[in-house]
N, C-alpha and C positions, 0 to 999 in steps of 0.2 A: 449471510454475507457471501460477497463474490469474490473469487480468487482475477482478480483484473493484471493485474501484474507481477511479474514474479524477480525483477531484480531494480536497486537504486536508480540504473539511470531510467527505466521505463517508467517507475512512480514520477520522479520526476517533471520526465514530459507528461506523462497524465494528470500530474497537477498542474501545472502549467496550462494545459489544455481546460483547466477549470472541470474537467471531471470529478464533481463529490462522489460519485461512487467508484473511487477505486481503495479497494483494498491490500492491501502490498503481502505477501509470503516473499519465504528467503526463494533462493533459484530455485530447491526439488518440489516446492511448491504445496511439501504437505507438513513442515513444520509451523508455528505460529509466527508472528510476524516479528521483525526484531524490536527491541521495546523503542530503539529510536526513530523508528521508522512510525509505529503509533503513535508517539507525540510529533511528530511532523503531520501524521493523517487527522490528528485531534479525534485520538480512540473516542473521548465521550461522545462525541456525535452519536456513535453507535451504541 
């Protein structure tokens, strides 16, 4: 997986933008993602 974005408003636009491959981290970008941010990204895809 790719670290594409690293805060709420950037997932956002990159979903917006219909980007599927973004994957969200918090802002230092080396913790896991937060868990509501994976059910907005629809973790099982992955």
């Amino acid at each position: 997986m790719k670290v594409k974005v690293a805060t709420l408003d950037a997932f956002i636009d990159c979903k917006d933008g219909g980007n599927s491959a973004c994957v969200v981290f918090n802002a230092d970008a080396l913790t896991p993602p937060s868990p509501h941010l994976i059910s907005y990204l629809n973790w099982e895809q992955w």
